[in-house]
Every structure is written in C-alpha cells, then in structure tokens.
C-alpha positions, -999 to 999 in steps of 0.1 A, spaced: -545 -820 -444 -572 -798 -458 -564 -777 -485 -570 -742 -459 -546 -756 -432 -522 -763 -461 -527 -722 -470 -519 -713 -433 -485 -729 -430 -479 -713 -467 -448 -686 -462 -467 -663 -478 -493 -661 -447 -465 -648 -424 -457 -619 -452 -478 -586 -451 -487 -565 -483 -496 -529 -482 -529 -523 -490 -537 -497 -518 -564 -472 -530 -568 -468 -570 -542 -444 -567 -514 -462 -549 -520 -442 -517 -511 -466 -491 -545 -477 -463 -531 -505 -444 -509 -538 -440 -529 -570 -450 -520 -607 -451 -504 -615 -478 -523 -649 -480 -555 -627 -477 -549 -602 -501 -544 -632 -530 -570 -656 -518 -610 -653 -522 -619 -622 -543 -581 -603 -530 -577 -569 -517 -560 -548 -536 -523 -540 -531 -494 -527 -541 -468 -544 -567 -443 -543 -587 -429 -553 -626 -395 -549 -635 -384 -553 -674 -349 -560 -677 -334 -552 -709 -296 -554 -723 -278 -534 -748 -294 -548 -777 -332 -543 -765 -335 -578 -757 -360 -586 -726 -350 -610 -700 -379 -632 -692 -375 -651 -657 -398 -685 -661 -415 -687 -621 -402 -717 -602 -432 -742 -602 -429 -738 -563 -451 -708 -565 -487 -700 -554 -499 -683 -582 -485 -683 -623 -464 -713 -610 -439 -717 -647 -454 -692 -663 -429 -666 -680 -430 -634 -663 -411 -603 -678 -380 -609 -652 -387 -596 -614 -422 -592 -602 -433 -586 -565 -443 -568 -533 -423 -538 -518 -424 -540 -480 -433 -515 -458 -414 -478 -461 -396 -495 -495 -398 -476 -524 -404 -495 -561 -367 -485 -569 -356 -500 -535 -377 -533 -539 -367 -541 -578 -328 -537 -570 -337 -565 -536 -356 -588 -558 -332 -585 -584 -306 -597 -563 -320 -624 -549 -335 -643 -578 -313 -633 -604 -279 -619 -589 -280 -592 -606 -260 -562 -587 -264 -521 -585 -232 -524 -604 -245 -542 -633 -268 -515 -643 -269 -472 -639 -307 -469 -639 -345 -480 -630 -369 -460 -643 -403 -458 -629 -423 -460 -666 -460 -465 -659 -485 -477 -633 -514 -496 -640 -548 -515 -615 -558 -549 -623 -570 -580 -611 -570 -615 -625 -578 -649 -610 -556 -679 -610 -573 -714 -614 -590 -719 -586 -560 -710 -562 -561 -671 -558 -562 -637 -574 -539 -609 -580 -556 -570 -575 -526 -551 -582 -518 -518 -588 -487 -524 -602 -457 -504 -606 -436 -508 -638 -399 -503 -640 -375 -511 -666 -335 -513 -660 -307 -520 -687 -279 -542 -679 -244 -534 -693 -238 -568 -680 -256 -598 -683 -242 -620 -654 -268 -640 -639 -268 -657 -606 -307 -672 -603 -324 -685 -575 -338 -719 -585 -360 -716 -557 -375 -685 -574 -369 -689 -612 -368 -723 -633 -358 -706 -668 -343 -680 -681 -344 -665 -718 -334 -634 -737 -359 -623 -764 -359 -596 -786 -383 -571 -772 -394 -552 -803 -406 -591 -821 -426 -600 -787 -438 -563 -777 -453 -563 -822 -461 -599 -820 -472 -613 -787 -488 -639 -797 -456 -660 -811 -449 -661 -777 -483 -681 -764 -467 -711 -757 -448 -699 -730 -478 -688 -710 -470 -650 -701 -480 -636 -668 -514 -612 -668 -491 -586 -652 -461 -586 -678 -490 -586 -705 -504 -557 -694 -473 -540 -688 -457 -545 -722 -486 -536 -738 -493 -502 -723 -452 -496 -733 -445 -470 -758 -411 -478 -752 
C-alpha cells in the first residue's frame, strides 16, 4: 500500500480542524489530514501546562502511535478544539481522555497567551498553528492515562526546565511546548 492510501485510511482524515486567520478568527472547516500534510493550512490549537502545588510541570511523552512528534515530550495536553468548543471546553475533554484528569481535580484554566507558528515534521507533515495556551493546577495528582495517547509521564520542576531548557534535550520537547514555555512570564 502506497504511503498516500495509507494517509487516507489515517483517523485523522475523517477529523476536521477549523481553519484560522493570524488572529484566530475562525474561516472554515478543513481536513485534518490536509491541514498537517504538504505545506498545512493554518489552524487552530491548543497547549495546556499542567502544573501541581509545588510548580512542577506534567510532561505527557506522545504515544509512538502518533502522526506527528510521535515520543516526543509535549508539556501535558495538546490539540484541536472542534467546532463551537471553546479552548477551556477542549483542554478539560482532552484532559480527560488521555490523562483522567477531572473538573474536580482542579478550580481553574487560564487562557495565558496565544502564539502563530509552523514547523515541519520529518518528512511526514507540518503543524501551522495558532495555538492557544492554557495552564491549570491540580490539587490532585491522580492520573488515569490513555496509553493509546501518552507513553510516559513525568513531573519536572518548572522553574529548572522554564531557566534551563536545554537539560532537558534528551527528551525531545515538542516545537509547540517550546514556544509556549518560552513566551511564559509565569
């Protein structure tokens, strides 16, 4: 089977995206296969930093299962909201279905910044993103992950990775977590 027929039968061709200006102002409903493959189409997205009490950032390793950043350590719950879902709506979904992690397990997400860019990935797609960052503290750390979605699972201290990102390397950070933590002020 050729490598495009393989693409079609990929779940992520039966998924839409919405389709984004510069500013987030919503034009249409692509493909999601379409909006990551060739040079993309930009779209909208989300990041979602999940702390604890301590400052320490949950980073969610990507189950190897996935198109794009397959293992690579993302800062916990990235993704697409769906049409007529808001960031805050979409973060608390994807939190619960890869992680198990329940409204009642935090008081707050916080829309903090929103940021454009586009990277490519090998030669198997692109991300062109305007991505939506929101952060959430837990007041407990239960955890309930999808292996389907996330392989690993580790708690860092925030402030030593957000000064020192490069002793984290070896874990291969996501382009979109990069950006994200460093545009944060905290």
């Amino acid at each position: 089977m050729s490598t495009q027929e393989d693409d079609h039968s990929h779940e992520n061709a039966k998924q839409d995206v919405i389709a984004v200006d510069g500013d987030d102002t919503e034009l249409d409903l692509v493909n999601r296969l379409e909006a990551h493959t060739g040079d993309g189409i930009r779209h909208r997205a989300f990041t979602s930093l999940v702390f604890d009490q301590d400052n320490n950032i949950l980073l969610a390793q990507r189950a190897p299962g996935k198109r794009l950043w397959g293992t690579y350590w993302d800062g916990t719950v990235a993704s697409h909201p769906v049409q007529g879902q808001s960031q805050e709506e979409a973060t608390k979904q994807r939190l619960e279905e890869e992680l198990g992690i329940t409204p009642d397990q935090y008081d707050d997400v916080r829309l903090t910044d929103r940021f454009e860019y586009k990277r490519y990935f090998e030669n198997a797609g692109v991300e062109h993103e305007v991505c939506a960052v929101l952060k959430l503290t837990l007041s407990d750390r239960t955890l309930d992950p999808d292996e389907e979605e996330v392989a690993g699972l580790m708690w860092v201290p925030y402030e030593r990775l957000h000064s020192n990102p490069e002793w984290y390397r070896q874990l291969r950070l996501c382009p979109w977590f990069e950006i994200a933590m460093r545009r944060d002020h905290q």
